[in-house]
SERO-4910 file (N, C-alpha, C, O; in steps of 0.05 Angstrom, whole numbers):
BEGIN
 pado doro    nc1    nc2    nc3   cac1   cac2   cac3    cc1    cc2    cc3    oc1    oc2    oc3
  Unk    A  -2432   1201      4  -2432   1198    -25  -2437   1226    -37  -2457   1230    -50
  Unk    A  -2420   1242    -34  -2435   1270    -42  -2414   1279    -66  -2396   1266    -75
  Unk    A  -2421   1303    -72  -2418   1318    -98  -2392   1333    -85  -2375   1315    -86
  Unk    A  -2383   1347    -78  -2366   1366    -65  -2360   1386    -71  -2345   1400    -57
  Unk    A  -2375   1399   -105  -2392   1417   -106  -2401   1425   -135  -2389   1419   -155
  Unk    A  -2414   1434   -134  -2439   1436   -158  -2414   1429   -193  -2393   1437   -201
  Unk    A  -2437   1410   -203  -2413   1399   -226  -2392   1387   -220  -2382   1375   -240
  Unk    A  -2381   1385   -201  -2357   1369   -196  -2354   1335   -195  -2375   1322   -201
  Unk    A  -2337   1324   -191  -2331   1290   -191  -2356   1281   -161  -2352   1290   -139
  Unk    A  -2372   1268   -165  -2380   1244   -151  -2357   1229   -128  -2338   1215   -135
  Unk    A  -2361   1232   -114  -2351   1216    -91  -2360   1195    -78  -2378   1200    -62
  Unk    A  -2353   1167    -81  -2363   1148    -71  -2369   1136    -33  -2386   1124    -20
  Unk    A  -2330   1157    -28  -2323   1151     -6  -2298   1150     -6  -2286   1158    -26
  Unk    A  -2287   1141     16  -2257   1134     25  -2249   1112     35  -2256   1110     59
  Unk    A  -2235   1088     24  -2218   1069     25  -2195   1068     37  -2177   1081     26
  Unk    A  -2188   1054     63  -2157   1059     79  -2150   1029     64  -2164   1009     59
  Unk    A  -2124   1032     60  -2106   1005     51  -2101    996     78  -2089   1009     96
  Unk    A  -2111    974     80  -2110    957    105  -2067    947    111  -2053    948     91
  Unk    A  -2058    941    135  -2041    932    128  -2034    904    113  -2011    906    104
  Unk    A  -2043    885    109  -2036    863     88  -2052    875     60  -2051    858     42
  Unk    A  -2063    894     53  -2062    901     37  -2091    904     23  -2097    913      0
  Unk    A  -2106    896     42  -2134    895     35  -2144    920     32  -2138    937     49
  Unk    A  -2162    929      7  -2180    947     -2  -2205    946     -5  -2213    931    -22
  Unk    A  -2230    967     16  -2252    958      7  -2267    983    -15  -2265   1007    -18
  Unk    A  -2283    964    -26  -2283    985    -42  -2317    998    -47  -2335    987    -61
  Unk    A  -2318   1021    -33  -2349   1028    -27  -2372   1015    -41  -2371   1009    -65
  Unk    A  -2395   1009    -23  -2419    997    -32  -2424   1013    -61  -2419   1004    -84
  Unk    A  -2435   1036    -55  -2444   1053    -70  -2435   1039   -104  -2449   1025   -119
  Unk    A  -2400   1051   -109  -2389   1034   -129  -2386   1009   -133  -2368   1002   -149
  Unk    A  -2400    990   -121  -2398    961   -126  -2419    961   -140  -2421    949   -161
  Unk    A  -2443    978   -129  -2473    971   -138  -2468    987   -162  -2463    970   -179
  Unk    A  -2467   1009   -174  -2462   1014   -193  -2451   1006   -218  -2464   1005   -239
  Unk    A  -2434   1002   -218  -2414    984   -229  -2412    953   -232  -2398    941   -248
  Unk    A  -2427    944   -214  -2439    922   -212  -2405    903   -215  -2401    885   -231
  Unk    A  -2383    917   -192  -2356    903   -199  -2350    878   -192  -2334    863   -205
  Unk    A  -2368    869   -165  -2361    838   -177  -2377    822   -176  -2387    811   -157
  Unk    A  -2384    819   -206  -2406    798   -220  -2386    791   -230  -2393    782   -251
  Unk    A  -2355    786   -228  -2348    773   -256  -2323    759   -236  -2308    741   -243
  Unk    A  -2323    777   -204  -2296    759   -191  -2276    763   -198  -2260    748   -186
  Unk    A  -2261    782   -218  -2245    796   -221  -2243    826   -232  -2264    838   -231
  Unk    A  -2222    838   -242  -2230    867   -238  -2195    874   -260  -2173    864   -260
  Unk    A  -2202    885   -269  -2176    904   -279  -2179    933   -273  -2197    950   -273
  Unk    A  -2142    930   -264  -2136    961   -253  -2110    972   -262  -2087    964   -262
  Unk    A  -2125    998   -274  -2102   1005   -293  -2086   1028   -272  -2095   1031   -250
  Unk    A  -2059   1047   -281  -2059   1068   -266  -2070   1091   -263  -2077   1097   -286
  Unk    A  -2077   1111   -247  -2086   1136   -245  -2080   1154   -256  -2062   1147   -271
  Unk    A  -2083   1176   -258  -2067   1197   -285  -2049   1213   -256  -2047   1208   -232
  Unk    A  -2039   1230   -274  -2003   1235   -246  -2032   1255   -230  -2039   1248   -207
  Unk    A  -2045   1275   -242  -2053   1284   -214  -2066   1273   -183  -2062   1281   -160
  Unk    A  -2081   1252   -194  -2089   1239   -177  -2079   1217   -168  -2091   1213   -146
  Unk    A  -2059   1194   -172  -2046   1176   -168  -2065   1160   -171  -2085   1164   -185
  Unk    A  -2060   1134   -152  -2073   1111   -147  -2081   1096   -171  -2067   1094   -191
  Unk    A  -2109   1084   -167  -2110   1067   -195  -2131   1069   -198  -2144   1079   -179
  Unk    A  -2146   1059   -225  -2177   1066   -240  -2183   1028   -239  -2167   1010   -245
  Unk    A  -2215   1025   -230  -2216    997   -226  -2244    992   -244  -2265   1004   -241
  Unk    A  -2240    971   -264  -2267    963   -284  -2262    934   -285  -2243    922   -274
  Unk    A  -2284    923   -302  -2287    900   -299  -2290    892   -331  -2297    912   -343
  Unk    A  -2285    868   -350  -2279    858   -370  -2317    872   -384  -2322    886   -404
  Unk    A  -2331    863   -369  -2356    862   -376  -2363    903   -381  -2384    908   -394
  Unk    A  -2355    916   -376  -2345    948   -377  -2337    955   -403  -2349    964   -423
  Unk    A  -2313    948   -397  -2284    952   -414  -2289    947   -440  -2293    963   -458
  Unk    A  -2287    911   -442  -2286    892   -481  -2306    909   -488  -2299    920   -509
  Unk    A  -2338    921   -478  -2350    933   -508  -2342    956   -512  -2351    967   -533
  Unk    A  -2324    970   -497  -2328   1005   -499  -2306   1001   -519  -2292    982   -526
  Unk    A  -2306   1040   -528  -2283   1050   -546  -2257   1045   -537  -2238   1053   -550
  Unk    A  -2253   1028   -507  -2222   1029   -495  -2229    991   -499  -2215    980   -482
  Unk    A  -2244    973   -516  -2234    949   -509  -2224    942   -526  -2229    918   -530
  Unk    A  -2208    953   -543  -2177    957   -546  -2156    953   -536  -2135    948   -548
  Unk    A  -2157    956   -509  -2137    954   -493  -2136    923   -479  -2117    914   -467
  Unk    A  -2159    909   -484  -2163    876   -483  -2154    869   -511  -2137    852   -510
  Unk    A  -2160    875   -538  -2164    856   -560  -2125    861   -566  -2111    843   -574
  Unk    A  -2119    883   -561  -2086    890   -566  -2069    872   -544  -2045    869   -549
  Unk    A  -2083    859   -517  -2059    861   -493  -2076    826   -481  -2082    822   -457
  Unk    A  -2082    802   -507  -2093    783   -505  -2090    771   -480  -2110    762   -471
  Unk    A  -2061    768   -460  -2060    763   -433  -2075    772   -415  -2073    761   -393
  Unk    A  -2094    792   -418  -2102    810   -408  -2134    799   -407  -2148    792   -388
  Unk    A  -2138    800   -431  -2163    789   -444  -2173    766   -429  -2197    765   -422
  Unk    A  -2153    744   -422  -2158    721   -422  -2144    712   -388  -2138    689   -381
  Unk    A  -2140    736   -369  -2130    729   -346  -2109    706   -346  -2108    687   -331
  Unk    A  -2091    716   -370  -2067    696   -366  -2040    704   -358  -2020    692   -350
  Unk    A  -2048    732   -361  -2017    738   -340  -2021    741   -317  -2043    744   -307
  Unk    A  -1991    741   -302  -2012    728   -267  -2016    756   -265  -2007    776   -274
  Unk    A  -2038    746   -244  -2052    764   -226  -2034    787   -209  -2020    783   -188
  Unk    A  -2037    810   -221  -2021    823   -205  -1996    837   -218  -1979    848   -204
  Unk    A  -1994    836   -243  -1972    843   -253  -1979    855   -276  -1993    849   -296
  Unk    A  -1960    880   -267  -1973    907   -296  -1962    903   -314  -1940    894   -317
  Unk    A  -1983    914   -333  -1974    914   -367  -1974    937   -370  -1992    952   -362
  Unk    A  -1948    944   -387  -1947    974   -398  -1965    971   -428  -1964    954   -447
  Unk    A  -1985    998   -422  -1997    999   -452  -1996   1026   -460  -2002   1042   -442
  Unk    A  -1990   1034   -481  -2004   1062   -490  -2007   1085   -465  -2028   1097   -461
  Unk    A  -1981   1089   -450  -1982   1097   -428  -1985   1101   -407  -1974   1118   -393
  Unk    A  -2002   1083   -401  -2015   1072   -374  -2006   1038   -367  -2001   1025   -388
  Unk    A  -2003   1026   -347  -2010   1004   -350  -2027    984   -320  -2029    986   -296
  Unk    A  -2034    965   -340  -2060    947   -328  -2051    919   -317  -2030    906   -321
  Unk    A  -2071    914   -305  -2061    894   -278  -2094    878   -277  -2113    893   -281
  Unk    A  -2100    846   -271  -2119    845   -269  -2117    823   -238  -2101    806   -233
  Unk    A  -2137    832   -224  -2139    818   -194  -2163    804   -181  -2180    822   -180
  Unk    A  -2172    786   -171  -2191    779   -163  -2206    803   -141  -2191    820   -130
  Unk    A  -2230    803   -137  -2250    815   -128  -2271    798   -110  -2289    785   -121
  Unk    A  -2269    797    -83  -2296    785    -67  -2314    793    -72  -2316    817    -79
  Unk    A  -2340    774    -70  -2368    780    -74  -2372    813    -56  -2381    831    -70
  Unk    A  -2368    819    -32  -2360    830    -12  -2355    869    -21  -2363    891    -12
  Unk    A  -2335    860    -44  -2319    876    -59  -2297    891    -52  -2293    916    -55
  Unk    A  -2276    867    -36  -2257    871    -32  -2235    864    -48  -2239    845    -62
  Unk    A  -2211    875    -50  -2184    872    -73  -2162    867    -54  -2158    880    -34
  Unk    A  -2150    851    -59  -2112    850    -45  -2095    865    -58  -2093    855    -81
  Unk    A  -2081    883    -56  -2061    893    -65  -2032    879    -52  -2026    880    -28
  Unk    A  -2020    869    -68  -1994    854    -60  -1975    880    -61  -1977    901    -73
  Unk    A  -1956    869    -43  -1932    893    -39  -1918    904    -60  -1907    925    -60
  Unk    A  -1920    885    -81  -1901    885   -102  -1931    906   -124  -1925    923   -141
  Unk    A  -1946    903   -120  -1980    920   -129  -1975    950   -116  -1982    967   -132
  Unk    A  -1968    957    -97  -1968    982    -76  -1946    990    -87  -1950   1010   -101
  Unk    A  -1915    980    -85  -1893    991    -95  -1894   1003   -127  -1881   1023   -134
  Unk    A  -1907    993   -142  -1908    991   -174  -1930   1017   -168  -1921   1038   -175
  Unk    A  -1953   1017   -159  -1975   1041   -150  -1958   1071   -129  -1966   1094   -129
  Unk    A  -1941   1063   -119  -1927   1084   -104  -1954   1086    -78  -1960   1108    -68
  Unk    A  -1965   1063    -70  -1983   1060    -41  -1972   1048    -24  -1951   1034    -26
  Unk    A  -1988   1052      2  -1976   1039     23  -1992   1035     42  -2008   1054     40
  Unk    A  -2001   1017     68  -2020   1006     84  -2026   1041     91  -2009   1057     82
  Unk    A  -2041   1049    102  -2058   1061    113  -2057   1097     90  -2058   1121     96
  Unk    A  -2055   1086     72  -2066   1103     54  -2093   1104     45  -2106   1086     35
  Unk    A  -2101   1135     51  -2143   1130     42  -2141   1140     16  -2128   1160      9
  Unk    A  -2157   1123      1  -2158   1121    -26  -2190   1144    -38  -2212   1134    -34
  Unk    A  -2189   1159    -45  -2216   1171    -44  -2232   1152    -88  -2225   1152   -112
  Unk    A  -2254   1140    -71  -2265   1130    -93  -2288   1155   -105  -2305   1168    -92
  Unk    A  -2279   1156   -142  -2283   1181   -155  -2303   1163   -174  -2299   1140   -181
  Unk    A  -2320   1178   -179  -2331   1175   -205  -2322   1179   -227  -2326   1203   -231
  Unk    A  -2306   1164   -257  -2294   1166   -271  -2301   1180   -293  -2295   1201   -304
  Unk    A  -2322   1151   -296  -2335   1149   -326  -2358   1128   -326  -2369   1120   -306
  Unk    A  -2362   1119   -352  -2386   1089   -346  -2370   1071   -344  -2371   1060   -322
  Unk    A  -2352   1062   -358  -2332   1048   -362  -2309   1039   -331  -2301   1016   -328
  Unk    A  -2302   1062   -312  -2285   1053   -293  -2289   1076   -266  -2301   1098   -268
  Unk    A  -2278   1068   -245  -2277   1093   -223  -2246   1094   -219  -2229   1079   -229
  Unk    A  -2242   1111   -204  -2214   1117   -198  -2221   1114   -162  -2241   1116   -149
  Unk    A  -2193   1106   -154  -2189   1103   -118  -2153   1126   -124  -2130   1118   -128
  Unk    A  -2162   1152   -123  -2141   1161   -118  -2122   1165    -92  -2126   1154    -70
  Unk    A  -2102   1182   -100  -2099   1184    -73  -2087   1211    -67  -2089   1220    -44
  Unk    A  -2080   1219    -79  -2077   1252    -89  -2083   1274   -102  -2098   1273   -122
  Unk    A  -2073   1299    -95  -2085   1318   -115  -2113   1329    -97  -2124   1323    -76
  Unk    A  -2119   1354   -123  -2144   1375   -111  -2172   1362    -94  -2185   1371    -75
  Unk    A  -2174   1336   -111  -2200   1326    -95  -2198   1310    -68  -2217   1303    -55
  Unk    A  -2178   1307    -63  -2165   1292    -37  -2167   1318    -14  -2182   1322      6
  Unk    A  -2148   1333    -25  -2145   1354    -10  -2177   1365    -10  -2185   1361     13
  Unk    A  -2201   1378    -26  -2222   1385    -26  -2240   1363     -5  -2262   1369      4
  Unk    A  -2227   1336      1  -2249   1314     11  -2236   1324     43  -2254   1328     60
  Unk    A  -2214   1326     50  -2201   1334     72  -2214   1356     93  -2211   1358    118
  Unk    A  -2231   1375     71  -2241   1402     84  -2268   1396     84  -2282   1402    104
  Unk    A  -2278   1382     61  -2304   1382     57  -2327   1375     92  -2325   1356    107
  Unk    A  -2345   1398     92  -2362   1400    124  -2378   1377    123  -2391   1370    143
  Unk    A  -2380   1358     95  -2404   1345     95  -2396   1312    104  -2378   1313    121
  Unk    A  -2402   1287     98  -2398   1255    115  -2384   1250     90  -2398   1254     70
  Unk    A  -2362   1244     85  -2354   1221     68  -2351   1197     83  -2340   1199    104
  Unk    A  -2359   1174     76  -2360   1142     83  -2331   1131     78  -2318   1130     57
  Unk    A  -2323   1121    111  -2309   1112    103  -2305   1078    102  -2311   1069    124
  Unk    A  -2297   1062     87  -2288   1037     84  -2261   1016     94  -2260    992     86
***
């Protein structure tokens, strides 16, 4: 769970995409985030440097300055579009998926293709914000987790 260096992003750990598609997603950020108290989870995309996807939970999201992006995208709001299928919003778009107590996620193939992932990709879990974390998969901090002398956990 380390820093990787002074001021920098929080590191939770590293996530391998299982082959059927399973993701776990570090203790550390479950307990934090407290992601599944609610049994599901919305996951939006990653910004281009880092890829992958940013993962919050309704209970996060509806109060902050971004629950906007629930009161504008009511399917969303109300887990009525299926599970698994992105919405373009305001540049980004969001997807909402069930979550095990456990705090594990399925990524369906048609989830990985739309993400540009694939089974044995390690996802490095970032500290975002209060609001969401990111499971990237590219870019400086991937490469910096690659060299780093110190334990990243992996999942």
């Amino acid at each position: 769970m380390p820093q990787m260096n002074k001021g920098g992003k929080f590191i939770f750990g590293k996530s391998v995409i299982q082959p059927d598609g399973a993701v776990q997603i570090p203790v550390q950020a479950i307990q934090e985030y407290q992601i599944t108290t609610e049994g599901r989870v919305y996951l939006f995309t990653g910004s281009k440097v880092t890829g992958g996807f940013c993962v919050t939970r309704k209970g996060l999201l509806e109060p902050s300055k971004l629950g906007h992006i629930l009161t504008e995208n009511p399917d969303l709001l109300h887990y009525t579009a299926a599970p698994g299928v992105f919405l373009r919003y305001k540049g980004r778009s969001y997807c909402w998926t069930t979550i095990t107590n456990d705090g594990k996620i399925a990524l369906s193939k048609n989830m990985m293709d739309f993400l540009e992932l694939a089974p044995g990709n390690a996802l490095l879990s970032i500290r975002s914000s209060d609001i969401a974390f990111t499971m990237g998969v590219k870019g400086p901090l991937l490469e910096k987790a690659q060299n780093y002398e110190g334990e990243i956990p992996i999942f």
